[in-house]
LOPAVO-876348 format. One record per residue (C-alpha): residue number from 0; residue in one letter; y, z, x. Coordinates in steps of 0.25 Angstrom, whole numbers. Each point is the difference from the previous one (the first is absolute). Layout:
N
<k NUM, r a, Y Y, Z Z, X X>
...
end
This chain:
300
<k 0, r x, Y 585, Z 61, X -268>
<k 1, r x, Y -8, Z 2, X 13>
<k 2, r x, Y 3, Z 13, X 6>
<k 3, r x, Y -3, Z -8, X 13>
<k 4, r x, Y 14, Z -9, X 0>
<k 5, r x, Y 12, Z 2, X -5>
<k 6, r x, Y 9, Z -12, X -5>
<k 7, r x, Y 11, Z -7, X 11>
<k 8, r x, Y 16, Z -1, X -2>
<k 9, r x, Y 10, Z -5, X 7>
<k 10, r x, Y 9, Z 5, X -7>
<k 11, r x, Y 4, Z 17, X -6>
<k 12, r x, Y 10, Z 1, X -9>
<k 13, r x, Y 4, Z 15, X -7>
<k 14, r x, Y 8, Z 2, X -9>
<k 15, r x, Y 7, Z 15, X -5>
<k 16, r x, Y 0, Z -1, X -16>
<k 17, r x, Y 9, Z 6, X -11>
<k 18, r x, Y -1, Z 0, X -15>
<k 19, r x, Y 16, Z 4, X -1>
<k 20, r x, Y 7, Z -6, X -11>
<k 21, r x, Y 11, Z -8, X 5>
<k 22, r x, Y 1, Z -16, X 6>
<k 23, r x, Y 0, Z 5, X 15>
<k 24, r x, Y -5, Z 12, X 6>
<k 25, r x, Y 1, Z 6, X 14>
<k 26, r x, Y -13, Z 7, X -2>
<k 27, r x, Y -8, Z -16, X 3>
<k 28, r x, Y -2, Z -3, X 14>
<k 29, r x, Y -9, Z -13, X 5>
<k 30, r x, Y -4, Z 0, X 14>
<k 31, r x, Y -10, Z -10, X 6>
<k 32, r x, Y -7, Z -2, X 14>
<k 33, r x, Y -9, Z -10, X 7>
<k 34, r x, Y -13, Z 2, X 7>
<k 35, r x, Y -1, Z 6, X 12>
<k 36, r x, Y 10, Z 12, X 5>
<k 37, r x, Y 14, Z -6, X -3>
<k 38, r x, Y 8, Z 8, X -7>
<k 39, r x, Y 2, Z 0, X -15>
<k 40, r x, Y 12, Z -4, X -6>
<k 41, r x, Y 10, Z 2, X -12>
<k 42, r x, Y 0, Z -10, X -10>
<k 43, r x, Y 15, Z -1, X -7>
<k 44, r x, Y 0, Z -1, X -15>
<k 45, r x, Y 11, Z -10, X -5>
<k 46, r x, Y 12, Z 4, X 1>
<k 47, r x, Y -6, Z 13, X 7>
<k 48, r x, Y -7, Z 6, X -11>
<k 49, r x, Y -13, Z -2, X -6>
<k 50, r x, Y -3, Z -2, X -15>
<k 51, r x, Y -15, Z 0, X -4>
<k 52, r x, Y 4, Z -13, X -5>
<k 53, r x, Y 4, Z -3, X 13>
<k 54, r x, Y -12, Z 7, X 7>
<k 55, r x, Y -10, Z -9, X -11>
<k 56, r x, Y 8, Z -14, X 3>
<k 57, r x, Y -2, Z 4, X 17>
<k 58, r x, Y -14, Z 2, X -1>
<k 59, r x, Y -3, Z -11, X -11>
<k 60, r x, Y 7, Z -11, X 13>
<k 61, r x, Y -6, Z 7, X 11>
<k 62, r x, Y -13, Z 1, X -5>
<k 63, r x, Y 2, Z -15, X -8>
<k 64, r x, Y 1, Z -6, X 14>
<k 65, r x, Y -14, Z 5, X 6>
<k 66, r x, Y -8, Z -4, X 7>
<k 67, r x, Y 9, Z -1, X 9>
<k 68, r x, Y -3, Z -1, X 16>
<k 69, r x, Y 1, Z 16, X 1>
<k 70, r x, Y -11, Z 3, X -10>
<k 71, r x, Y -1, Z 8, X -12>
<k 72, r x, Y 8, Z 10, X -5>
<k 73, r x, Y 0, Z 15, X -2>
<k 74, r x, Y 10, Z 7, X -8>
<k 75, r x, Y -1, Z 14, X -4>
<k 76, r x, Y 8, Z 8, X -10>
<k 77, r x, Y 3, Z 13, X -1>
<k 78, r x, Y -4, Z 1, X -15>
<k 79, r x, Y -11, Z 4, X -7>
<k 80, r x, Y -7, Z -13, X -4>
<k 81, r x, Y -6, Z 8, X -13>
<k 82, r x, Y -2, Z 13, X -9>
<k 83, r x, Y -10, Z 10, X -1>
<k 84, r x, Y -9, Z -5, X -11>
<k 85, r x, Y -6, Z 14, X -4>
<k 86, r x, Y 16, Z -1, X -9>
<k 87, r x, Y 3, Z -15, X 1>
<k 88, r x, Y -15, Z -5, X -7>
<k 89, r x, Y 6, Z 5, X -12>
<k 90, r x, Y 10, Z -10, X -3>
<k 91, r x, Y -14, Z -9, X -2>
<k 92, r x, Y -8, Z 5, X -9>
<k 93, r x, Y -14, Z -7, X -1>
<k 94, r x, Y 1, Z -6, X 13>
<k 95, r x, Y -5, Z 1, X 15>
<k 96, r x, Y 15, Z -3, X 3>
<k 97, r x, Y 4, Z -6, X 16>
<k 98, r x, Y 11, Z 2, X 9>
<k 99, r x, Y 3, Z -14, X -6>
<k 100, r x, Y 1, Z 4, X -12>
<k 101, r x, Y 9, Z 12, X 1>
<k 102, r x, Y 10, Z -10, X 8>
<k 103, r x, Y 0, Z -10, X -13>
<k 104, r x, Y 3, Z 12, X -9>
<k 105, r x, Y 10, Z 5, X 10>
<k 106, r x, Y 7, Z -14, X -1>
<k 107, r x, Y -2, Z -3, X -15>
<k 108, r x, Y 8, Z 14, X -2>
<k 109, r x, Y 10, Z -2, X 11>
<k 110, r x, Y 2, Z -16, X -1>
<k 111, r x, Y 15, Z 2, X -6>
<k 112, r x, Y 4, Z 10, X 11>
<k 113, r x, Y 7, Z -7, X 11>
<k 114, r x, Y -3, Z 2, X 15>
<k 115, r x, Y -15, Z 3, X -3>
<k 116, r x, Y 4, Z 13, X -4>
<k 117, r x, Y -12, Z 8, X -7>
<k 118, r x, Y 7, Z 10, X -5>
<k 119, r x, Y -3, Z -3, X -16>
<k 120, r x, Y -14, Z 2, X 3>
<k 121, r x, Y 1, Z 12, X 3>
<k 122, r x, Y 4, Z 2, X -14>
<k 123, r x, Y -9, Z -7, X -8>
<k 124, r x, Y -6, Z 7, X -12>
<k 125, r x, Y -15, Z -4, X 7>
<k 126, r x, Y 2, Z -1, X 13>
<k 127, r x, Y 10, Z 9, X 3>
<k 128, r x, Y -7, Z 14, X -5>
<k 129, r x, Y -2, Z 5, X 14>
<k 130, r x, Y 12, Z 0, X 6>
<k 131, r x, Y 9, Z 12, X 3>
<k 132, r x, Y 15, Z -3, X -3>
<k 133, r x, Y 8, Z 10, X 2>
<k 134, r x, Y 2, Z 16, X -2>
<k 135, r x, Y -11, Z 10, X 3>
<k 136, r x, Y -14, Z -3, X 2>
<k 137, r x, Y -5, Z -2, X -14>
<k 138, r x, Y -13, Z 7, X -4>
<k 139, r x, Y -8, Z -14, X -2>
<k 140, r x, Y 4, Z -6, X 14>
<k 141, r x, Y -12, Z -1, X 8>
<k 142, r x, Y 6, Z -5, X 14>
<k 143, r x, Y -11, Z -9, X 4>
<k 144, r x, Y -2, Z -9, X 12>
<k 145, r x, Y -9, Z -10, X 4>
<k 146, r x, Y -11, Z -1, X 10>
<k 147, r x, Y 8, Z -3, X 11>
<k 148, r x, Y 12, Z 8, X -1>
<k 149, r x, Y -10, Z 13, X 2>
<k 150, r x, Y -6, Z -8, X 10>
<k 151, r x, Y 15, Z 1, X 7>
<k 152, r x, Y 1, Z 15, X -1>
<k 153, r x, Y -14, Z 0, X 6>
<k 154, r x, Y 4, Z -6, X 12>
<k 155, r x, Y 13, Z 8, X 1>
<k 156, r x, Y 10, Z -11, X -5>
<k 157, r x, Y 6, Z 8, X -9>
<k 158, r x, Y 0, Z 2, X -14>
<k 159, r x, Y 5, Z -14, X -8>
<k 160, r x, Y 5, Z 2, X -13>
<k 161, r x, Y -8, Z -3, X -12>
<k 162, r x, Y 6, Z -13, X -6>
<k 163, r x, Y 1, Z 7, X -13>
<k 164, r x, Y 9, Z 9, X 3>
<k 165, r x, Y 16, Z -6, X 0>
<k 166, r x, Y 8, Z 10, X 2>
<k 167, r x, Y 4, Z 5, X 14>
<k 168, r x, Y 6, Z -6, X 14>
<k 169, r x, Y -14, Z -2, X 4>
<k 170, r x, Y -5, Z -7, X -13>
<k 171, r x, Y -9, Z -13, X 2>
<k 172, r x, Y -3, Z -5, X -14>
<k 173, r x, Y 14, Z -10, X -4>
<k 174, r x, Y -4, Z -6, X 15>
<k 175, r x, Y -15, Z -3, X -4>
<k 176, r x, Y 3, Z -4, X -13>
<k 177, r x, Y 10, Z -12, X 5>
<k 178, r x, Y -11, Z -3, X 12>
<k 179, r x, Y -9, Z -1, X -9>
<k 180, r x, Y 9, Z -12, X -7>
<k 181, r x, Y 3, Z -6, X 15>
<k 182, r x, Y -15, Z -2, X 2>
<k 183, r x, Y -3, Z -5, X -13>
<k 184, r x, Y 13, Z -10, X 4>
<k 185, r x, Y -5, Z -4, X 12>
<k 186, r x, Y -16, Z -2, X -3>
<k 187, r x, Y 5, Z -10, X -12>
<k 188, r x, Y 11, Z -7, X 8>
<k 189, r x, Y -10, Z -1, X 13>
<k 190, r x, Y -15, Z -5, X -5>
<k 191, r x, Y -11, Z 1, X 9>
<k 192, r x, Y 9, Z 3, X 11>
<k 193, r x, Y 2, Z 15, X -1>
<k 194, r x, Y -9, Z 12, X -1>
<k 195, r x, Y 2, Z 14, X -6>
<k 196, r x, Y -7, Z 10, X 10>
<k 197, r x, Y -10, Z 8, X -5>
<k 198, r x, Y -1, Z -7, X -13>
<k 199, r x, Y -3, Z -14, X 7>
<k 200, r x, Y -6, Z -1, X 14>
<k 201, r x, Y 8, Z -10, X 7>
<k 202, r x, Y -6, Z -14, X 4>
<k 203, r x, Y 3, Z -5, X 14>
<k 204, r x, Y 13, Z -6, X 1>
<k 205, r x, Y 5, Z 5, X -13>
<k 206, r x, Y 13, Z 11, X 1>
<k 207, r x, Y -3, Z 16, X -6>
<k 208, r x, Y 6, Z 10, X -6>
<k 209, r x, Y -2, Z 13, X 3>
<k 210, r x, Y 7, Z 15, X -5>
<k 211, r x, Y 5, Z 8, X 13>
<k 212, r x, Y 5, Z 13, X 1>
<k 213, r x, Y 10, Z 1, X 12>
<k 214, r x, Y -4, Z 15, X 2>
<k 215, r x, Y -15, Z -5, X 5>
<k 216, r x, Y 7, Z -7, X 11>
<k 217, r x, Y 9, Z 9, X 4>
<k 218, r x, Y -10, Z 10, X 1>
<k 219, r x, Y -8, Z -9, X 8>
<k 220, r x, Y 12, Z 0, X 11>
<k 221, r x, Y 1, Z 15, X -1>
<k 222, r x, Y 13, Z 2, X -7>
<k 223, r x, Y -10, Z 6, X -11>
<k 224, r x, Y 10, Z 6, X -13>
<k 225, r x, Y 14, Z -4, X 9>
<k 226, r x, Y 8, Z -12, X -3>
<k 227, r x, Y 4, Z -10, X 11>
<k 228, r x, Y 15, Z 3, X 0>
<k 229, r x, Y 6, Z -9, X 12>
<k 230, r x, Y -3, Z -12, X 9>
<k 231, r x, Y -6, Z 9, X 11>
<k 232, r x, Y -9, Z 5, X -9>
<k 233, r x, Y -3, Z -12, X -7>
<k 234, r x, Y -4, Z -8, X 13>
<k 235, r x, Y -11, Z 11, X 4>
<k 236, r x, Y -5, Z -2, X -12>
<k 237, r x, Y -3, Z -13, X 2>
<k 238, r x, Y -5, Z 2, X 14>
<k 239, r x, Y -11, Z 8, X -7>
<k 240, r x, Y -3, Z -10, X -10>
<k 241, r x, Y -2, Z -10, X 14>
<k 242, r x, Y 14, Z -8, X -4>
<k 243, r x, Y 10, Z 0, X 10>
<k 244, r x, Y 13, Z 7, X -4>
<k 245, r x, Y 11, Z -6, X -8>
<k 246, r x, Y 13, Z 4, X 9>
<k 247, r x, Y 8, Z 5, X -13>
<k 248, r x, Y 10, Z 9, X 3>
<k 249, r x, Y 6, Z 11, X -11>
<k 250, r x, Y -7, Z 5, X -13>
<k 251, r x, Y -11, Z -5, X -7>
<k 252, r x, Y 0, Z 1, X -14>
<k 253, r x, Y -14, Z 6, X -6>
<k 254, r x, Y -3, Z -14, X -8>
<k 255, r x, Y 2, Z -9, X 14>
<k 256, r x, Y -9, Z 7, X 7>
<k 257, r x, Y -11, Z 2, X -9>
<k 258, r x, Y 1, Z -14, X -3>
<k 259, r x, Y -1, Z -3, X 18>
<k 260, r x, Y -8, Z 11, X 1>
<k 261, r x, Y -10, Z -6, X -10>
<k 262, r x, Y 1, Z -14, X 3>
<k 263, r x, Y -5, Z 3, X 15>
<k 264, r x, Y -9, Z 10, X -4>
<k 265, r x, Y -8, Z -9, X -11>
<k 266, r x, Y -2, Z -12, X 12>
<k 267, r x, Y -5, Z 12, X 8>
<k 268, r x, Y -9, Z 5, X -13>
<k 269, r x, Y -5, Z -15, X -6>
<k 270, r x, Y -9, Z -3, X 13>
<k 271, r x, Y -8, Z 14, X -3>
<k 272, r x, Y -11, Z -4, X -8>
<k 273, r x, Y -1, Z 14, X -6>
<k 274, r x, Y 12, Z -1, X -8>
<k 275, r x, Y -5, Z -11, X -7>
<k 276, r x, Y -12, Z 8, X -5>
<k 277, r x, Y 4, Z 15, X -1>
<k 278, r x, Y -10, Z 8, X -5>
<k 279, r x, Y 5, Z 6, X -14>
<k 280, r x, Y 3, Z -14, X -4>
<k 281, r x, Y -10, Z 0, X -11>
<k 282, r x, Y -1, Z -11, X -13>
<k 283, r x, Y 12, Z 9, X -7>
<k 284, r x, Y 8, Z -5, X 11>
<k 285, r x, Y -1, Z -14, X 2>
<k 286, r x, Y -1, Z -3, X -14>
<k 287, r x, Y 12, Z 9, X -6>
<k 288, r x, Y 8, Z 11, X 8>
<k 289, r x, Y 1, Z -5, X 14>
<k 290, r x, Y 1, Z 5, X 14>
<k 291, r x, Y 9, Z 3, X 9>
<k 292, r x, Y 0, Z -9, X 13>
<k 293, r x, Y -6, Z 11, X 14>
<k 294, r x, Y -5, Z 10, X -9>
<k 295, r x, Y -12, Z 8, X -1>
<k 296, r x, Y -6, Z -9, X 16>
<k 297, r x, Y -8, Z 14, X 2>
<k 298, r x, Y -3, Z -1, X 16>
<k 299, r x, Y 10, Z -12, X 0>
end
């Protein structure tokens, strides 16, 4: 991609992921705006709720209906979209494996599960050596990360979790695994009409996905390591991110507003041609483990 443009949409859409076990979960939130600098908005899963099923059957509709007069679509995820290969190579010997190909193992162990759940992967007598279960650290654990997760801690975002690891509150892995299915889902369901960012580079008119992190862009309106707790603090937020407010009263639970926060911050972020072409991301990137959408823009 030309590090002089970066692609138009007219439309950001991000969405605040779980890998919970269960057929609803309070933990999904979708929230979506337009260009310019209306406010985001909530999107209501059916019956209130959002399944990933549910999520999966939104987007593959929405997206399905473009080109629509509003222009392509952005969607982010907060998810990792893959693993760090230095572990997860291994499950394919003899072989320059892809992101790709790590999704079509990912699904071939986990078709049976419902909900797009990942969970058996993590068990799998191959693929599933590297990860940390449960009880103390074992002595072979080796905690790694991809590229772009240092690049995260590098810029003071933090310190995400190595998907490996699946124990914990803060623990990321069950999420990327049944990402990792979702995007495989929707690739297949929607042909030449949907890109995977940075593994594809996206074609004019054609909708991306892309991984987010809601702490980068809360850090970019200055609440840094804090969560946003109510509607006062939600609408300044947004008036940092160059959104007008959304007038909601009361508490905000911590899933909505990284899911407003991100969908007004990623139509900020998608017009800076920077964030297209960080730095770090290298061949290793764009071929197998990713990059998180913002990262790494030195002198962004």
């Amino acid at each position: 991609m030309s590090k002089a443009a970066a692609p138009a949409f007219g439309r950001f859409i991000a969405i605040d992921w779980s890998g919970a076990r269960g057929k609803r979960y309070a933990g999904i939130a979708v929230a979506e705006c337009g260009t310019g600098d209306a406010a985001p908005r909530l999107v209501e899963g059916p019956g209130g709720w959002w399944s990933r099923t549910a999520v999966f059957d939104w987007l593959r509709a929405e997206l399905a209906r473009e080109p629509a007069p509003v222009g392509p679509t952005l969607v982010g995820i907060d998810c990792a979209f893959s693993l760090p290969f230095a572990v997860a190579a291994r499950g394919f010997p003899g072989r320059q494996a892809t992101v790709f190909d790590l999704w079509d193992a990912v699904e071939e162990v986990c078709a049976g599960e419902p909900d797009f759940s990942g969970g058996p992967f993590a068990s799998h007598p191959l693929h599933g050596l590297g990860f940390w279960h449960g009880g103390p650290q074992p002595d072979w654990y080796e905690d790694p990360h991809r590229a772009t997760e240092w690049a995260c801690r590098a810029d003071g975002l933090g310190h995400p979790q190595s998907p490996y690891k699946l124990i914990g509150s803060k623990q990321v892995g069950k999420g990327a695994l049944a990402g990792m299915r979702v995007l495989r889902a929707l690739r297949t369901a929607l042909p030449g009409r949907l890109a995977v960012w940075p593994f594809e580079d996206p074609a004019p008119g054609t909708s991306v996905m892309v991984e987010i992190y809601p702490r980068l862009f809360l850090k970019h309106t200055g609440f840094g390591q804090r969560k946003i707790r109510d509607g006062a603090e939600m609408d300044e937020a947004l008036r940092r991110l160059g959104s007008h407010p959304l007038r909601r009263s009361g508490m905000v639970s911590d899933h909505d507003s990284d899911a407003l926060v991100s969908a007004a911050g990623l139509r900020r972020l998608a017009a800076k041609a920077a964030a297209w072409t960080p730095p770090g991301l290298d061949d290793t990137a764009r071929r197998r483990e990713g990059w998180i959408f913002g990262v790494g823009m030195t002198g962004s």
